[in-house]
PDB file of N, CA, C, O and CB in Angstrom:
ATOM      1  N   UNK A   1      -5.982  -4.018   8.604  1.00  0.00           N
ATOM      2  CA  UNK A   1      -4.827  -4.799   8.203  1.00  0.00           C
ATOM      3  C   UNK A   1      -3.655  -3.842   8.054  1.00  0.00           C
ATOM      4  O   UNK A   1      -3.830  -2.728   7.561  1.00  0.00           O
ATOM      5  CB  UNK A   1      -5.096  -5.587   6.880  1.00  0.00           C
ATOM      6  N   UNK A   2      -2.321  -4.306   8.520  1.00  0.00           N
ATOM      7  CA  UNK A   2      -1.291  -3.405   8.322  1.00  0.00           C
ATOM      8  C   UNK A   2      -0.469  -3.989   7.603  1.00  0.00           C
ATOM      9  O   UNK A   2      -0.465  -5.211   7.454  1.00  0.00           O
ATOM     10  CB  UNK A   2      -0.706  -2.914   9.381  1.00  0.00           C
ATOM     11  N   UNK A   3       0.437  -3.099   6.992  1.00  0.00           N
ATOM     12  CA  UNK A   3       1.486  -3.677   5.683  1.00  0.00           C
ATOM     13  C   UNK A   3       2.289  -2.954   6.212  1.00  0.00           C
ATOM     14  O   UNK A   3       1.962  -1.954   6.851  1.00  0.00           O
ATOM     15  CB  UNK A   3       1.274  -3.459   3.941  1.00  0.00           C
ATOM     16  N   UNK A   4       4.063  -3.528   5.949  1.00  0.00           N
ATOM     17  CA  UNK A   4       5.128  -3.125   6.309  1.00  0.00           C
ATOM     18  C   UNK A   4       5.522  -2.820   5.287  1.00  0.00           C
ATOM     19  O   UNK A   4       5.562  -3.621   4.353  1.00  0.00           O
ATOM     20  CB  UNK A   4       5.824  -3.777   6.970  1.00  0.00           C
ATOM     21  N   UNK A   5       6.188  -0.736   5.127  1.00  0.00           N
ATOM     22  CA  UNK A   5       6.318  -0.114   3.820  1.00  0.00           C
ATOM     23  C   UNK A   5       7.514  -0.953   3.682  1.00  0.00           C
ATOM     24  O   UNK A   5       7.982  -1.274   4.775  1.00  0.00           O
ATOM     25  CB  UNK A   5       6.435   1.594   3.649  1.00  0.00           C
ATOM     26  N   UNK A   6       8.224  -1.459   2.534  1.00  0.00           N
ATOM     27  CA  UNK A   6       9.345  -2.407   2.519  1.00  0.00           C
ATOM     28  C   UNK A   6      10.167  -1.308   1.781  1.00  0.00           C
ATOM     29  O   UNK A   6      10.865  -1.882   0.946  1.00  0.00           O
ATOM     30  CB  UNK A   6       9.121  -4.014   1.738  1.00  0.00           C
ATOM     31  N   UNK A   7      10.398   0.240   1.742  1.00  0.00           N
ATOM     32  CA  UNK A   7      10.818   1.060   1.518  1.00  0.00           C
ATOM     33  C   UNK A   7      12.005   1.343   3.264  1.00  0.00           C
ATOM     34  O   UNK A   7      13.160   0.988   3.502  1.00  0.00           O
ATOM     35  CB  UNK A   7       9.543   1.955   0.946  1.00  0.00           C
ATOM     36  N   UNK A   8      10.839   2.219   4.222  1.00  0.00           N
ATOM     37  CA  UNK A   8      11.552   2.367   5.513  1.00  0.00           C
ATOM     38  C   UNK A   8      11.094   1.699   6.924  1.00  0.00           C
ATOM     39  O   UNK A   8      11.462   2.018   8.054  1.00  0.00           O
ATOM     40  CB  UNK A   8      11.581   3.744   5.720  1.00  0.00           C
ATOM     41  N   UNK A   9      10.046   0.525   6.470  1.00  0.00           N
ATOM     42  CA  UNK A   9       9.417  -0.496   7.703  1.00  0.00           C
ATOM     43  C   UNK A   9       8.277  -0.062   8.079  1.00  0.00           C
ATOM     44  O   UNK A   9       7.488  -0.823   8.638  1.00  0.00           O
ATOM     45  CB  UNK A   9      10.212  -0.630   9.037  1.00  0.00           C
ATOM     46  N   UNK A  10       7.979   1.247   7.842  1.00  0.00           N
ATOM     47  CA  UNK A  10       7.047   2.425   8.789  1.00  0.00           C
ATOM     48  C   UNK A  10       5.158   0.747   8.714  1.00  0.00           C
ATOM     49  O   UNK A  10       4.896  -0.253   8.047  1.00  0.00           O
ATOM     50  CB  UNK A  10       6.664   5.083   7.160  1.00  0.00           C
ATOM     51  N   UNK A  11       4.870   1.098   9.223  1.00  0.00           N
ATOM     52  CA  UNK A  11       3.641   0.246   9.248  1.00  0.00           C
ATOM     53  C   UNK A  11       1.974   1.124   8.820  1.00  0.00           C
ATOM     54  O   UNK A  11       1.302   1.862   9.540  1.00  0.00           O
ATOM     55  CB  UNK A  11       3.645  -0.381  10.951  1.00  0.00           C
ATOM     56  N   UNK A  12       1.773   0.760   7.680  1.00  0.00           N
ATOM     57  CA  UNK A  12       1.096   1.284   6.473  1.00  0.00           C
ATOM     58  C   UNK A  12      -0.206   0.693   7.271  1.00  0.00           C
ATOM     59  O   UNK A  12      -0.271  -0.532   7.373  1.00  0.00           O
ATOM     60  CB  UNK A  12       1.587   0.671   4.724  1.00  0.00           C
ATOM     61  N   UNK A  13      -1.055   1.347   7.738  1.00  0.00           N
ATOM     62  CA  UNK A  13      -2.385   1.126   8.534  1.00  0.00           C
ATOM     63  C   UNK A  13      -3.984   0.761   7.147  1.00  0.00           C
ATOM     64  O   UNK A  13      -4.784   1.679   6.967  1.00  0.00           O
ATOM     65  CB  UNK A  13      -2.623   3.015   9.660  1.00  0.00           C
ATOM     66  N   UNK A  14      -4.128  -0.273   6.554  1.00  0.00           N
ATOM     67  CA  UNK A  14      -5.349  -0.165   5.594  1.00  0.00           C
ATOM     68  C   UNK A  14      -6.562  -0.433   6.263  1.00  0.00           C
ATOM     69  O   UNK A  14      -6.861  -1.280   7.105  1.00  0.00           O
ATOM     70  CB  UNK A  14      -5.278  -1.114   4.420  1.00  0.00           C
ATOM     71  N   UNK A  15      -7.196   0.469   5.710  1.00  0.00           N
ATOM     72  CA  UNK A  15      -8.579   0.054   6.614  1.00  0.00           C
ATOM     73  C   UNK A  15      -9.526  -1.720   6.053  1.00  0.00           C
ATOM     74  O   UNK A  15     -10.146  -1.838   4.996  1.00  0.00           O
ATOM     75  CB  UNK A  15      -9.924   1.730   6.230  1.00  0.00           C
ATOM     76  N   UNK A  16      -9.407  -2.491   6.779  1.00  0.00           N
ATOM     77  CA  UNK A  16     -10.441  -3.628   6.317  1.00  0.00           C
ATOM     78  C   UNK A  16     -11.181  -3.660   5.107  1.00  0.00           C
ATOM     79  O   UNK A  16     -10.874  -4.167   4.028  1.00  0.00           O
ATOM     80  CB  UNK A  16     -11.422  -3.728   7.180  1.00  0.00           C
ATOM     81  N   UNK A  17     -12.174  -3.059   5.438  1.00  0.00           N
ATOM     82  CA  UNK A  17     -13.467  -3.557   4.288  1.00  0.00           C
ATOM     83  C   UNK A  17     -12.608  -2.812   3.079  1.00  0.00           C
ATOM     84  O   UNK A  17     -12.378  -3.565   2.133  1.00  0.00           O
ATOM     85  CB  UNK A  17     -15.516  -2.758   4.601  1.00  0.00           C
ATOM     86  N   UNK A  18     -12.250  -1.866   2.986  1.00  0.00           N
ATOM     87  CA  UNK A  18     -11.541  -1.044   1.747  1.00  0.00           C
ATOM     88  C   UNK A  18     -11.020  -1.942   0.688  1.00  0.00           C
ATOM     89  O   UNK A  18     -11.347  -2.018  -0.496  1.00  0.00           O
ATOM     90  CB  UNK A  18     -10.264  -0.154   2.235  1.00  0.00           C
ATOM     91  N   UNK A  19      -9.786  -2.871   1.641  1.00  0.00           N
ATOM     92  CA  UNK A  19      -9.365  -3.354   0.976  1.00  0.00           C
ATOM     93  C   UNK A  19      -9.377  -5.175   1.155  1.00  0.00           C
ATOM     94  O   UNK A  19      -8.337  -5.791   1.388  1.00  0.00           O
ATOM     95  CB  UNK A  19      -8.363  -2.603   0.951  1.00  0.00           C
ATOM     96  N   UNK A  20     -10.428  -5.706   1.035  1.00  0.00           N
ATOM     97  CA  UNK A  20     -10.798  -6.873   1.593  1.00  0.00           C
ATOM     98  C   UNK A  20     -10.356  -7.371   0.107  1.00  0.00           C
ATOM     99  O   UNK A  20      -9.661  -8.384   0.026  1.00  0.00           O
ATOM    100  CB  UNK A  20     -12.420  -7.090   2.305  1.00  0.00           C
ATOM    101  N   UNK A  21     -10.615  -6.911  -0.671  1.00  0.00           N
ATOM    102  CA  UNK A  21     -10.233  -7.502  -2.310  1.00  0.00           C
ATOM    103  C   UNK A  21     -10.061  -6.465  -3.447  1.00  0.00           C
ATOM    104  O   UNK A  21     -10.900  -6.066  -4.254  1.00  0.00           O
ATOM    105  CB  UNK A  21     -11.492  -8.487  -2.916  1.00  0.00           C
ATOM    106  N   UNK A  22      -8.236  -5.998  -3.245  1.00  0.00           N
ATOM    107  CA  UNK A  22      -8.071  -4.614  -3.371  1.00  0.00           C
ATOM    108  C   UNK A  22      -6.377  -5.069  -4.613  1.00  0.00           C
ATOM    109  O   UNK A  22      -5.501  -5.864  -4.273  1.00  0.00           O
ATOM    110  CB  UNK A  22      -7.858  -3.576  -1.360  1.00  0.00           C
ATOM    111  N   UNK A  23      -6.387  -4.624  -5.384  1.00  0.00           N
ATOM    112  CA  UNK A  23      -5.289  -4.724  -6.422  1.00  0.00           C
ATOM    113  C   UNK A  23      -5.187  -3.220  -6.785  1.00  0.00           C
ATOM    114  O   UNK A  23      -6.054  -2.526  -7.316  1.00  0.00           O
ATOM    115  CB  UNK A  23      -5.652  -5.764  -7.783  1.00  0.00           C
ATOM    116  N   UNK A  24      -3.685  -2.792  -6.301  1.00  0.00           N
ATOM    117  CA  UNK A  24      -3.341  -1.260  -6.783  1.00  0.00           C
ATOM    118  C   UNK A  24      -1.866  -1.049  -5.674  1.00  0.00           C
ATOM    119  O   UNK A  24      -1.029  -1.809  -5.187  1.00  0.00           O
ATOM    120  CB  UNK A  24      -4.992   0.133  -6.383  1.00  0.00           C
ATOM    121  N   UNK A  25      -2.183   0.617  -5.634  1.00  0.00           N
ATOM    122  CA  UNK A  25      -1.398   0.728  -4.584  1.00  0.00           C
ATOM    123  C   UNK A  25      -1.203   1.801  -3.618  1.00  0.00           C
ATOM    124  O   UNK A  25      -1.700   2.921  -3.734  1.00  0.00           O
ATOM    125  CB  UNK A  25      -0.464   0.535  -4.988  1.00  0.00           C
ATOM    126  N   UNK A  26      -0.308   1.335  -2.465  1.00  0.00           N
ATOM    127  CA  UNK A  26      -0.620   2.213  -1.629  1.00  0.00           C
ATOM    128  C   UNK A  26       0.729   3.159  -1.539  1.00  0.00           C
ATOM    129  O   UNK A  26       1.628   3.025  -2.370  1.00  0.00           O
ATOM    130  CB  UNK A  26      -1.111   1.526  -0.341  1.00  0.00           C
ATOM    131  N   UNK A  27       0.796   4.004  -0.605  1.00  0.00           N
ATOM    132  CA  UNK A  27       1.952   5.068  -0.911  1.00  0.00           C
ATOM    133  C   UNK A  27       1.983   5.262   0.876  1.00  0.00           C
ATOM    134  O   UNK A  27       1.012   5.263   1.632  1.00  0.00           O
ATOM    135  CB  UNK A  27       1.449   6.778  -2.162  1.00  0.00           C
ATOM    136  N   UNK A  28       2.958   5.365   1.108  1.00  0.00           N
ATOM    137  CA  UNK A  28       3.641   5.336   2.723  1.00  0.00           C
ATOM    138  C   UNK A  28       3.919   6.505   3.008  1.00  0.00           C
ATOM    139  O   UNK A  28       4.808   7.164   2.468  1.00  0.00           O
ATOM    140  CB  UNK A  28       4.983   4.540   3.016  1.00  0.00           C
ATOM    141  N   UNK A  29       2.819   7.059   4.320  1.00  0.00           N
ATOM    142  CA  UNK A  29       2.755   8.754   4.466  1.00  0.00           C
ATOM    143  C   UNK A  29       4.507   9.184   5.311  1.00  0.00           C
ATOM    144  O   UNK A  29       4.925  10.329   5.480  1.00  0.00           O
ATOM    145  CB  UNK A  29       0.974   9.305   5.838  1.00  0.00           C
ATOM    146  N   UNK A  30       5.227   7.906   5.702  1.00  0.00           N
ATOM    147  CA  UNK A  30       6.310   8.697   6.048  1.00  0.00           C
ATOM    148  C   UNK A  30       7.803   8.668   5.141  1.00  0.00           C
ATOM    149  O   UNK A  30       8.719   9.352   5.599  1.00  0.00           O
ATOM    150  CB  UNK A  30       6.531   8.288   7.440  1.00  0.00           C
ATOM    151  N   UNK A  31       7.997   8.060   4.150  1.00  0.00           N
ATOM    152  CA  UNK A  31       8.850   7.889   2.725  1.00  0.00           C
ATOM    153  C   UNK A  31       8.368   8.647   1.872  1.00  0.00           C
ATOM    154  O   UNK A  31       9.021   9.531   1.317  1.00  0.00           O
ATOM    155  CB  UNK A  31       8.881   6.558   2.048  1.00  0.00           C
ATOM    156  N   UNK A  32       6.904   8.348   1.609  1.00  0.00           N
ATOM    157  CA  UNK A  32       6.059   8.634   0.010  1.00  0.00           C
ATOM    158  C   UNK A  32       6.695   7.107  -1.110  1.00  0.00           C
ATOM    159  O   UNK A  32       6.899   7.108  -2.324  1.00  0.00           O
ATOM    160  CB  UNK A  32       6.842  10.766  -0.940  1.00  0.00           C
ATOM    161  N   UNK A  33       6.875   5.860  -0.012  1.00  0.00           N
ATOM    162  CA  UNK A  33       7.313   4.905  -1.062  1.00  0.00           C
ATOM    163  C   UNK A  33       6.206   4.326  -1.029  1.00  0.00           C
ATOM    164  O   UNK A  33       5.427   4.131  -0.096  1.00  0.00           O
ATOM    165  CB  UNK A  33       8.533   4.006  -0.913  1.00  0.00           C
ATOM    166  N   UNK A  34       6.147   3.878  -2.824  1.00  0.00           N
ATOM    167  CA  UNK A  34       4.957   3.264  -3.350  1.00  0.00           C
ATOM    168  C   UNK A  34       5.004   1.591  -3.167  1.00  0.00           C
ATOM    169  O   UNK A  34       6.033   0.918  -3.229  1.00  0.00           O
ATOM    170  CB  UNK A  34       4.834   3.707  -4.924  1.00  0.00           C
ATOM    171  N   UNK A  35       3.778   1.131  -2.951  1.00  0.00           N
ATOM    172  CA  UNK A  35       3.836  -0.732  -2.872  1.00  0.00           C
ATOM    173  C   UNK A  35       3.017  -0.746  -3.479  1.00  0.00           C
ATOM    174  O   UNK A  35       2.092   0.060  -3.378  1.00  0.00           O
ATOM    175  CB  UNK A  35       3.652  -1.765  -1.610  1.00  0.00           C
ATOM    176  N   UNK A  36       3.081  -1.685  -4.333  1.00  0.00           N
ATOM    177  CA  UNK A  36       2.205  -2.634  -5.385  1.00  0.00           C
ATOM    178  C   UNK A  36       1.603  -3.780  -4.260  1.00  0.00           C
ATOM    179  O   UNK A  36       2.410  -4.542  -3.728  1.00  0.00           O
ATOM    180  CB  UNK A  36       3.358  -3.496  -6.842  1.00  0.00           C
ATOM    181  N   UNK A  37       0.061  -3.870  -3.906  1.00  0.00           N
ATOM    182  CA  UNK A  37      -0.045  -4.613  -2.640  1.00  0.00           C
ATOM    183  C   UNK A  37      -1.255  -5.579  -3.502  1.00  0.00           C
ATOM    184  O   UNK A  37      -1.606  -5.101  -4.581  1.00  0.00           O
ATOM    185  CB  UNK A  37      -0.536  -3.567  -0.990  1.00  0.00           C
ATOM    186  N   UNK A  38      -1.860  -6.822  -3.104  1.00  0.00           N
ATOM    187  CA  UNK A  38      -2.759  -7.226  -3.434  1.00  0.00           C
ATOM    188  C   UNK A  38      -3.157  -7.986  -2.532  1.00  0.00           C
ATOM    189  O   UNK A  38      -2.331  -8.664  -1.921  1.00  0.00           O
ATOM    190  CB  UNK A  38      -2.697  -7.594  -4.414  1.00  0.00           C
ATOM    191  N   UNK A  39      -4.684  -8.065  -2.193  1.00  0.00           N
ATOM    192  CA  UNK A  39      -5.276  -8.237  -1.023  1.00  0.00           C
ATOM    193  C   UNK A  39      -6.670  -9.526  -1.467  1.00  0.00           C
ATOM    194  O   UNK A  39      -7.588  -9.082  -2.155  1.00  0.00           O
ATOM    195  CB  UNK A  39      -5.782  -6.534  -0.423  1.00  0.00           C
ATOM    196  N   UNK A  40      -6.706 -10.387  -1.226  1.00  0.00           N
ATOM    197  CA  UNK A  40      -7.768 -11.412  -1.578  1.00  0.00           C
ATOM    198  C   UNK A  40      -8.923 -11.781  -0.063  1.00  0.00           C
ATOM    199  O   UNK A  40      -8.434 -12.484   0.821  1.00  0.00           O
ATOM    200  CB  UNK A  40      -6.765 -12.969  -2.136  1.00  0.00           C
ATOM    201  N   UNK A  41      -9.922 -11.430   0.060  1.00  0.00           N
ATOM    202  CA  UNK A  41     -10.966 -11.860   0.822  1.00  0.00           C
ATOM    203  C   UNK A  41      -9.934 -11.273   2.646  1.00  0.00           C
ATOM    204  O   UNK A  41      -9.708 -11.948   3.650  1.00  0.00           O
ATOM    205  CB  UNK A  41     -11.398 -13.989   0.367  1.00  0.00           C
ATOM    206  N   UNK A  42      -9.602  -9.917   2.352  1.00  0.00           N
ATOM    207  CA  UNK A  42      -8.794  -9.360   3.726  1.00  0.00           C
ATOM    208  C   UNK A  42      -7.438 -10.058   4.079  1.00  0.00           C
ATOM    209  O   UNK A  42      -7.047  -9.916   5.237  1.00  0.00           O
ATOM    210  CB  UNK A  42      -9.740  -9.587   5.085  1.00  0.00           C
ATOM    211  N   UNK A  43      -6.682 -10.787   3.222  1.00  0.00           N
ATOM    212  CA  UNK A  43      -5.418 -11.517   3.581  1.00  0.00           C
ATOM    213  C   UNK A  43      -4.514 -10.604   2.067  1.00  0.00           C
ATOM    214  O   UNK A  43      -4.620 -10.561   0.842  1.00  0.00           O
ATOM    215  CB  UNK A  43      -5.643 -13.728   3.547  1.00  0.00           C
ATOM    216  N   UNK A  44      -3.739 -10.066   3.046  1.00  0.00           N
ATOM    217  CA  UNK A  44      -2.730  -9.956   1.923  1.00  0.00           C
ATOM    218  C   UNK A  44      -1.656 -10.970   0.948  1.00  0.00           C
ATOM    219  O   UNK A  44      -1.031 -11.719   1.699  1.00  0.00           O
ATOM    220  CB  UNK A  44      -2.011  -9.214   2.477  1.00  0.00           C
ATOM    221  N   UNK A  45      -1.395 -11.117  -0.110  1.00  0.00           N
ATOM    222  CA  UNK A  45      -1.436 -12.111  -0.757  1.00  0.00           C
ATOM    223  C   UNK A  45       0.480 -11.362  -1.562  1.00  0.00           C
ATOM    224  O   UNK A  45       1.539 -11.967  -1.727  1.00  0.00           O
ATOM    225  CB  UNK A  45      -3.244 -12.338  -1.781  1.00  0.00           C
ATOM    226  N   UNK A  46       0.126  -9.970  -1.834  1.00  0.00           N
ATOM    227  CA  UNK A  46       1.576  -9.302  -2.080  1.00  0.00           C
ATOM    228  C   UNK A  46       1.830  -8.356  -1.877  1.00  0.00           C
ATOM    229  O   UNK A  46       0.859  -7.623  -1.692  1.00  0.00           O
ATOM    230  CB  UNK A  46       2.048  -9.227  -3.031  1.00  0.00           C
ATOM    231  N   UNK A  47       3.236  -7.684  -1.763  1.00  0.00           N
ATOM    232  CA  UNK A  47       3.629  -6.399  -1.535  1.00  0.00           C
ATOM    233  C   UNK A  47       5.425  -6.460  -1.875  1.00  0.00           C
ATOM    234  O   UNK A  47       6.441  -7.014  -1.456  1.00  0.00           O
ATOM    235  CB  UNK A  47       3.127  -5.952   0.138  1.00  0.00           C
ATOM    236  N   UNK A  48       4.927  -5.364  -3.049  1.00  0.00           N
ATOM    237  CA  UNK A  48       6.075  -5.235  -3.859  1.00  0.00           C
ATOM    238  C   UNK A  48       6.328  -3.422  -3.868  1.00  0.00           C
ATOM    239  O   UNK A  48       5.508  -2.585  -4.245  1.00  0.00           O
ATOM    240  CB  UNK A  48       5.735  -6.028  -5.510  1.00  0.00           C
ATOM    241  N   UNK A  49       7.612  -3.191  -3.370  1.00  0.00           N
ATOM    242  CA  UNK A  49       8.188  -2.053  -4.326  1.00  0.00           C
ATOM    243  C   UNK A  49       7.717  -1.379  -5.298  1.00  0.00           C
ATOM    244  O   UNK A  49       7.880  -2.106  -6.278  1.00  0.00           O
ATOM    245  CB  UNK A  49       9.040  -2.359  -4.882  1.00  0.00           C
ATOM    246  N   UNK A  50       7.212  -0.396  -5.636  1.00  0.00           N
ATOM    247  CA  UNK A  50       7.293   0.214  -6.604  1.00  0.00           C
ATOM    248  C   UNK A  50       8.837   0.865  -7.093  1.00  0.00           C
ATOM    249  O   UNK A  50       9.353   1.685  -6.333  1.00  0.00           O
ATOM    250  CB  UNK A  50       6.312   1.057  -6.372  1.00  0.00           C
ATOM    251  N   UNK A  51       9.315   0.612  -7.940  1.00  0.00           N
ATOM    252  CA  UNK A  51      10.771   0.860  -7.985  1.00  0.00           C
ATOM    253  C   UNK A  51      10.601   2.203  -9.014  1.00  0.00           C
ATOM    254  O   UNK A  51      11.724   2.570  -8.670  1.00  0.00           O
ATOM    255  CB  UNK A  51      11.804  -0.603  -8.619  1.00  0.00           C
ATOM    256  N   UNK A  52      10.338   2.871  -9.622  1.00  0.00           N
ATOM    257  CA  UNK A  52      10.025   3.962 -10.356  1.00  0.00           C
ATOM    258  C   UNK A  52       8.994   5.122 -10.225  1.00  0.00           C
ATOM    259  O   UNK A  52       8.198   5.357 -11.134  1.00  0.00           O
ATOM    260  CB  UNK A  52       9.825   3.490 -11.287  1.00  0.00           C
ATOM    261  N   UNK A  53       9.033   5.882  -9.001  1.00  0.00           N
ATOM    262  CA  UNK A  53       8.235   6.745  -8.243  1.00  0.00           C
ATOM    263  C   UNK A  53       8.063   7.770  -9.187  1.00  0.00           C
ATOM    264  O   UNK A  53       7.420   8.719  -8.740  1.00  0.00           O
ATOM    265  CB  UNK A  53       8.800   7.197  -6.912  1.00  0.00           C
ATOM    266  N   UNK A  54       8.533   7.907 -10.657  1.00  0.00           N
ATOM    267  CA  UNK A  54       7.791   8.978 -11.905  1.00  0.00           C
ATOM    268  C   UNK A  54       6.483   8.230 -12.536  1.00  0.00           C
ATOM    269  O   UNK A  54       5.828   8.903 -13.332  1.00  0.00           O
ATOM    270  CB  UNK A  54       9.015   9.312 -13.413  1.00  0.00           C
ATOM    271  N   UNK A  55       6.006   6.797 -12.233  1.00  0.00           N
ATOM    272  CA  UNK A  55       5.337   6.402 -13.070  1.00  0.00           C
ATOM    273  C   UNK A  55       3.668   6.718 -12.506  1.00  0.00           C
ATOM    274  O   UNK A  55       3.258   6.476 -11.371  1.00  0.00           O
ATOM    275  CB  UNK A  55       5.836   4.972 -13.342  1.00  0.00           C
ATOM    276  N   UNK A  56       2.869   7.322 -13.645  1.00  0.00           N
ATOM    277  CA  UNK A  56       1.787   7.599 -13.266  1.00  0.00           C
ATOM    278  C   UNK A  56       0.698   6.750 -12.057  1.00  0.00           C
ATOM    279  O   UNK A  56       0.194   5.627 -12.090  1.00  0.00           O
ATOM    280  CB  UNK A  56       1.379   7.693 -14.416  1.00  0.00           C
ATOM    281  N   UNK A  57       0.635   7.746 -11.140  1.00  0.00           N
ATOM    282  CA  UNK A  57       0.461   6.735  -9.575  1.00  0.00           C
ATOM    283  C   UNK A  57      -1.518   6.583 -10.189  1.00  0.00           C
ATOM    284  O   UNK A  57      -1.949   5.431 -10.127  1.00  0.00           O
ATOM    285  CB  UNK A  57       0.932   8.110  -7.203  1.00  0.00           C
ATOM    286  N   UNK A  58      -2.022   7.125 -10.447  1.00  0.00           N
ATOM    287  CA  UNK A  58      -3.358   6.791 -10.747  1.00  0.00           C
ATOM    288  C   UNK A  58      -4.425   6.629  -9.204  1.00  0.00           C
ATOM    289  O   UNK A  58      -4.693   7.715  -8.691  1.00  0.00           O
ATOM    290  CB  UNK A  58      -3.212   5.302 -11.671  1.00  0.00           C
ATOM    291  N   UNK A  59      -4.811   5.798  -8.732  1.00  0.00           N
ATOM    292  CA  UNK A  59      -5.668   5.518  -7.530  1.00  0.00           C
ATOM    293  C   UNK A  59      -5.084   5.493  -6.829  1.00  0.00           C
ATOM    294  O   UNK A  59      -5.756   5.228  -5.832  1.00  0.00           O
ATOM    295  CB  UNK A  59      -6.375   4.613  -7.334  1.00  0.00           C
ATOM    296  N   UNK A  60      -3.669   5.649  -6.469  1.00  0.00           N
ATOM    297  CA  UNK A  60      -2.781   4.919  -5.204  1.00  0.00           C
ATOM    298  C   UNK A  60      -3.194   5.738  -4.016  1.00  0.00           C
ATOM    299  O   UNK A  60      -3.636   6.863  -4.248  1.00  0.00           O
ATOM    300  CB  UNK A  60      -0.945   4.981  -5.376  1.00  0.00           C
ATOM    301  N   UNK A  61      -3.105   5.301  -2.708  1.00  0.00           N
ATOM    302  CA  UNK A  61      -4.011   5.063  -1.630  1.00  0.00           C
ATOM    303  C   UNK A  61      -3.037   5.191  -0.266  1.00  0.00           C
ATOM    304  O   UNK A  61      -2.139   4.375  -0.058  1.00  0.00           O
ATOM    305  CB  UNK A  61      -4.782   3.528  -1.822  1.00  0.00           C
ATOM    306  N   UNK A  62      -3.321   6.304   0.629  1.00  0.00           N
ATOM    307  CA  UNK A  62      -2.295   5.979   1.294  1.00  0.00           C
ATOM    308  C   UNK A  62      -2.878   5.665   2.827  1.00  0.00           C
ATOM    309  O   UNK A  62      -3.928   6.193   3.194  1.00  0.00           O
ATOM    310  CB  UNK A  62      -1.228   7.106   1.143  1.00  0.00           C
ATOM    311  N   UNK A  63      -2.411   5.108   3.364  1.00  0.00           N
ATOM    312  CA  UNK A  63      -2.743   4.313   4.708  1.00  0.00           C
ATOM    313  C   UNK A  63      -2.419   5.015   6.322  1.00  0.00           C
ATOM    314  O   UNK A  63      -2.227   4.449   7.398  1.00  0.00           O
ATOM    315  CB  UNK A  63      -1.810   2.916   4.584  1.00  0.00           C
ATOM    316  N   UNK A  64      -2.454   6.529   5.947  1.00  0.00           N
ATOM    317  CA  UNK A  64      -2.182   7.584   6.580  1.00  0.00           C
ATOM    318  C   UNK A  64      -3.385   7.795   7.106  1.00  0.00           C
ATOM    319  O   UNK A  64      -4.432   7.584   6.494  1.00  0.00           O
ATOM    320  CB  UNK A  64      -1.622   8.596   5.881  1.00  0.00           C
ATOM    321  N   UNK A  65      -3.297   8.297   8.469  1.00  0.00           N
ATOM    322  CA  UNK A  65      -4.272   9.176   9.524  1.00  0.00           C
ATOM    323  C   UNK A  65      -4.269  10.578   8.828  1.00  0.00           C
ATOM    324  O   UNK A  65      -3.222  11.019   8.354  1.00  0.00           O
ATOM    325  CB  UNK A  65      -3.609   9.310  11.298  1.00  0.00           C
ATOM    326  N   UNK A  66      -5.340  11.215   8.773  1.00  0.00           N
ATOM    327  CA  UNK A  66      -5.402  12.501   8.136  1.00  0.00           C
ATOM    328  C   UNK A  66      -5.311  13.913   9.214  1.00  0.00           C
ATOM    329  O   UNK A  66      -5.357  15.051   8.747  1.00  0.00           O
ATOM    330  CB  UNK A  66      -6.819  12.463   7.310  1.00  0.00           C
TER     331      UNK A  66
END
């Protein structure tokens, strides 16, 4: 499933099963902008901005080729 970083458009690649029923967030390997995304049974459901990139990122996940 892909998500559009709503930071610079770049297209945030998630792998399927990962996030088939996934609440957190992911971080965009070409900005470093954070989305608040939530994912129900593989359909994405939201994707929000993180608007405060000091706030403790915790699990966030990025959708980058390594």
């Amino acid at each position: 499933m892909k998500i559009n970083c709503l930071s610079c458009g770049f297209k945030v690649d998630l792998d399927d099963d990962a996030y088939a029923d996934y609440e957190g967030r992911a971080k965009c390997c070409t900005c470093s902008g954070l989305l608040q995304i939530r994912t129900i049974d593989g359909k994405i459901k939201s994707v929000e901005l993180v608007e405060d990139n000091q706030t403790p990122m915790g699990d966030e996940t990025t959708g980058c080729a390594a």
